[in-house]
C-alpha positions as CSV (number, residue, x, y, z in Angstrom):
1,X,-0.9,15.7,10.2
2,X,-3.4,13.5,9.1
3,X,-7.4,14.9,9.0
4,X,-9.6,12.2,10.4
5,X,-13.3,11.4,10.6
6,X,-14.5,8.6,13.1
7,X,-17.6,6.5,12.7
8,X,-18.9,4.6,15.3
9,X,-23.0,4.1,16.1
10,X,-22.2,2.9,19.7
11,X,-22.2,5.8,21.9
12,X,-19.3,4.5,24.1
13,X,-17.5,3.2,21.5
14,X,-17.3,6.2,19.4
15,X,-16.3,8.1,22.7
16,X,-13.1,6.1,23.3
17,X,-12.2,6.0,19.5
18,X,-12.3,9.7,19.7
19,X,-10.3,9.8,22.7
20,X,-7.6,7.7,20.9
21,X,-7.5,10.4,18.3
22,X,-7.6,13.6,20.4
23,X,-4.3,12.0,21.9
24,X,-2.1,11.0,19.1
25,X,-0.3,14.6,17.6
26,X,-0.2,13.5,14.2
27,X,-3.6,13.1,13.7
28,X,-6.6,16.1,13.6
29,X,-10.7,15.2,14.4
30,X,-12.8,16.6,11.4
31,X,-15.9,14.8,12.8
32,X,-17.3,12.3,14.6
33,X,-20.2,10.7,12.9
34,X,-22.6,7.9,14.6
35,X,-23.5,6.7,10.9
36,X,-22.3,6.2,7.7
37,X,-25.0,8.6,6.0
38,X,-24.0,11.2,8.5
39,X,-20.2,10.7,7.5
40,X,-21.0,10.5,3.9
41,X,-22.1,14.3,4.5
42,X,-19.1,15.5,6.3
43,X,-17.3,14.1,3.5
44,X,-19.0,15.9,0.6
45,X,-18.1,19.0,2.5
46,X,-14.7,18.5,3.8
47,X,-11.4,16.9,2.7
48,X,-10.1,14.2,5.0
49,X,-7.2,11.7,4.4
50,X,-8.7,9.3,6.7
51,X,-11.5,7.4,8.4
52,X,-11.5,5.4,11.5
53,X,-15.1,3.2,10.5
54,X,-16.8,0.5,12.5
55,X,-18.2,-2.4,10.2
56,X,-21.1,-3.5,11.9
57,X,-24.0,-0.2,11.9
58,X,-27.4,0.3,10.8
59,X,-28.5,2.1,7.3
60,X,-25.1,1.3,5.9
61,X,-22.5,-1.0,6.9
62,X,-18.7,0.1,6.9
63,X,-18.1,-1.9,4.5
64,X,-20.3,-0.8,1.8
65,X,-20.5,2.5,2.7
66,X,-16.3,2.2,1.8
67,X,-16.8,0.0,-1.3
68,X,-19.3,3.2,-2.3
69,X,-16.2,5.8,-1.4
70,X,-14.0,3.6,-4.1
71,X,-16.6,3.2,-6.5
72,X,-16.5,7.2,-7.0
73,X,-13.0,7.5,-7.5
74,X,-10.2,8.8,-4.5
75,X,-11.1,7.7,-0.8
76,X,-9.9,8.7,2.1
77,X,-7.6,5.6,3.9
78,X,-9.8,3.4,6.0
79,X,-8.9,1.4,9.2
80,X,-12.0,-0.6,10.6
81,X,-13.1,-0.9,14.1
82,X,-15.4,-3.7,14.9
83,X,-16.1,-6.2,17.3
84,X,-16.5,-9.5,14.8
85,X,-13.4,-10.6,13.5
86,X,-15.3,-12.5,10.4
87,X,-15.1,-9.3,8.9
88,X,-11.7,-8.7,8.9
89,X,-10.4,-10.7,5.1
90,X,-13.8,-8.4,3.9
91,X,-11.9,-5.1,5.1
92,X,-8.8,-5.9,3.8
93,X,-10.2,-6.9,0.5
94,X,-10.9,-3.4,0.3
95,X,-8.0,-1.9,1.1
96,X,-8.4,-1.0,3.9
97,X,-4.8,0.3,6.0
98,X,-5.9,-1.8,9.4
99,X,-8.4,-3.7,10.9
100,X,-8.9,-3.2,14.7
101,X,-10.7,-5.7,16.3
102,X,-12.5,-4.1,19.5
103,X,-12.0,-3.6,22.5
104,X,-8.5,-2.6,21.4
105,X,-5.8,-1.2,23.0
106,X,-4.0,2.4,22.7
107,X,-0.9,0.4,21.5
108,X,-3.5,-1.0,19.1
109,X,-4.4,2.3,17.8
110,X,-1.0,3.6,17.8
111,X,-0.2,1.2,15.3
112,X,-3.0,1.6,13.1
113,X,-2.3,5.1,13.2
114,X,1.6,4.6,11.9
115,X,0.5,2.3,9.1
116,X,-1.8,5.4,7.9
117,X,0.9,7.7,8.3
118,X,3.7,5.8,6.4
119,X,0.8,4.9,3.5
120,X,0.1,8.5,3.3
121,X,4.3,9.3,3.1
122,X,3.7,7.1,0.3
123,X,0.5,8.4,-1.6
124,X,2.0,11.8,-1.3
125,X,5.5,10.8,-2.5
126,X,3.9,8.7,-5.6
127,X,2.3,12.2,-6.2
128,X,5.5,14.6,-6.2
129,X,7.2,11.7,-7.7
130,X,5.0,12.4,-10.9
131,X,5.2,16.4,-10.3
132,X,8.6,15.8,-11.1
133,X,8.9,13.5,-13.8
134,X,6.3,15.8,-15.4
135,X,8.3,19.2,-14.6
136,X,11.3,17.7,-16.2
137,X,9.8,15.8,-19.1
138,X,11.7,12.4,-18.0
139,X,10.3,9.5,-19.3
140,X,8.3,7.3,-16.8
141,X,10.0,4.2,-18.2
142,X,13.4,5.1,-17.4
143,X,13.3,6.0,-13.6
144,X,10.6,5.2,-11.1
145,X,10.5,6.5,-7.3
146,X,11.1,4.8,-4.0
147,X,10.0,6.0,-0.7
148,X,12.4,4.5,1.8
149,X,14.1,5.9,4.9
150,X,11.9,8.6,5.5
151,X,12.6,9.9,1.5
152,X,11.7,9.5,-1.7
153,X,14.5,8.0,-3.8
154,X,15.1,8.3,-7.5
155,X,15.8,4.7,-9.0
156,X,16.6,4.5,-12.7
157,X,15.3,1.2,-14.1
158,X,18.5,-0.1,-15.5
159,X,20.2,-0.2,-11.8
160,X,17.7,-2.7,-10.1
161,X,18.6,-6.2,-10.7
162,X,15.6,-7.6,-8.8
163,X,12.3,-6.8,-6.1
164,X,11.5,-9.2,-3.0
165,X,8.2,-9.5,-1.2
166,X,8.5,-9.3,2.6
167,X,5.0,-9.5,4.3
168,X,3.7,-5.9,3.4
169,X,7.0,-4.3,2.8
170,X,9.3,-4.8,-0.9
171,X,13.2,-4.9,-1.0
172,X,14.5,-3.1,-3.9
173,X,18.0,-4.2,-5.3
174,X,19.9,-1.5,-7.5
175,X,23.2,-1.0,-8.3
176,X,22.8,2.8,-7.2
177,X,22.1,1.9,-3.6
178,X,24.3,-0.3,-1.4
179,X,22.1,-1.4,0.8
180,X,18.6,-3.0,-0.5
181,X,15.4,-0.1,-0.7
182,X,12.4,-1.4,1.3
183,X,9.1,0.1,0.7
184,X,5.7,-0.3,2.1
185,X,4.2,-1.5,-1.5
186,X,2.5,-4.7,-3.2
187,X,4.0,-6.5,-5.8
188,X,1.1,-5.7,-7.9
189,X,1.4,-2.0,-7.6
190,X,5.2,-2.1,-8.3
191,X,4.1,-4.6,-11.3
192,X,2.2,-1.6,-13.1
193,X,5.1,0.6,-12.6
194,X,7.8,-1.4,-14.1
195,X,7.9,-1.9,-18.5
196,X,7.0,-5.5,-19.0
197,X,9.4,-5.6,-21.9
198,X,12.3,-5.4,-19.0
199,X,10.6,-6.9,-15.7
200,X,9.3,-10.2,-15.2
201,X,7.7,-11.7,-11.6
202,X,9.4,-15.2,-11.7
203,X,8.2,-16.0,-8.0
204,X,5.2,-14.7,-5.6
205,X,7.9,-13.2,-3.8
206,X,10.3,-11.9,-7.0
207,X,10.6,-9.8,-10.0
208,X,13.7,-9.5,-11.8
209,X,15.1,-7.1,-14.6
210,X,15.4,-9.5,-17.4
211,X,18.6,-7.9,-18.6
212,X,20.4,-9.0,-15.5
213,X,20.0,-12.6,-16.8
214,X,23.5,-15.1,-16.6
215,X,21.5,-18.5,-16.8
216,X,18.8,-20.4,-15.3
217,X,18.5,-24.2,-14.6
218,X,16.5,-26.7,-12.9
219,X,13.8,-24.2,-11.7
220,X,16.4,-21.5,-10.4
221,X,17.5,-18.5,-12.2
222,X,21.0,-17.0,-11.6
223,X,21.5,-13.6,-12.2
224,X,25.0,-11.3,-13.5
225,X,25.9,-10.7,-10.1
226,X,25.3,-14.7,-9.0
227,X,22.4,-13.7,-6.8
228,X,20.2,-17.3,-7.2
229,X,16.4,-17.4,-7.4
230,X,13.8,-19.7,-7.6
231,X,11.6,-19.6,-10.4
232,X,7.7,-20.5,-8.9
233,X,6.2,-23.3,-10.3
234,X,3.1,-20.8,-12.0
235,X,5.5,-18.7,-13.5
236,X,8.0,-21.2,-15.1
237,X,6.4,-21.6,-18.3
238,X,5.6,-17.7,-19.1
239,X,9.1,-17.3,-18.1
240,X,10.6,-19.7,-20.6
241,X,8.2,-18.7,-23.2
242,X,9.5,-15.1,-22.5
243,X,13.1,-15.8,-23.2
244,X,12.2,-17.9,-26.4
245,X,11.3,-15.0,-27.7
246,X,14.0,-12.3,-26.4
């Protein structure tokens, strides 16, 4: 169950956003603040995974009272609420889960509220991920951890042959697993996990484990199981460089 605060300096607005909230089950009201000073208080005091935060208010807008949250270290997730859809590349530029552009639906809502839940799943799985490899002394370059089909999955490097971009979601090939691992994760964030000595991003849309190499040609590299991928135009000459020197 997610704790929530909601922010809204309209009156009506905030009413109905509150109402969303009191009916989803996974989700519990802290507060309900009609500023972003008056939220800024309730979260000094309390701990909440999550704010529901309209852009567009007096004092402090959403968004900087947000860029201010990050700019002290952990936030709570944010989905937006506002009624100017200009905002909406501004929200996302700082991370923010969703953007819900008013008047908006329960359905709306609902899925807002899933995203924050399955990024949470995520958060919290990243963090017993590193409980673990700290309790058992493993060695962060040798596994990393996978949050798929409602668990966490162990993944030693030397299994996955290659990542794929989907939209918001990664595909994660490995030899342990059958059937591909796909994750609610950016490419950047899996980036920073993975040794650059062994993982290279060849594409916008793929990383591959370097050791997994059979040949490449003509813009196209084939990997030891034949699986053929194209090699983006950016990437081509920081990939051949990187194979001069392996």
């Amino acid at each position: 169950m997610l704790k929530v605060v909601a922010i809204d300096d309209e009156p009506l607005a905030l009413r109905q956003l509150v109402a969303y909230i009191e009916r989803v089950p996974e989700l519990t009201l802290v507060a309900q603040c009609q500023s972003a000073v008056e939220a800024a208080g309730v979260l000094g005091r309390e701990s909440v995974d999550a704010i529901f935060c309209d852009i567009n208010m007096p004092d402090l807008s959403g968004l900087d009272f947000v860029r201010s949250l990050l700019s002290g270290g952990e936030a709570p997730l944010v989905v937006f609420t506002t009624a100017y859809s200009q905002y909406a590349l501004e929200g996302f530029e700082v991370a923010a889960v969703d953007y819900l552009l008013k008047p908006f639906s329960m359905n709306d809502f609902q899925r807002a509220v899933n995203r924050l839940v399955e990024r949470k799943q995520q958060q919290l799985a990243l963090s017993e991920a590193r409980s673990q490899q700290a309790a058992e002394g493993a060695r962060g370059d040798d596994v990393i951890y996978v949050r798929a089909d409602h668990r966490t999955h162990a993944v030693a490097l030397r299994d996955i042959r290659y990542v794929q971009a989907m939209g918001e979601y990664l595909r994660v090939y490995a030899d342990s697993h059958p059937r591909p691992l796909t994750t609610l994760l950016s490419m950047k964030r899996l980036g920073e996990q993975l040794p650059h000595d062994r993982f290279m991003r060849i594409h916008r849309s793929f990383i591959i484990n370097l050791s997994r190499i059979a040949h490449f040609a003509k813009g196209r590299v084939t990997l030891n199981d034949e699986t053929e991928l194209p090699i983006g135009d950016s990437y081509r000459t920081a990939f051949e460089e990187r194979l001069k020197k392996r």
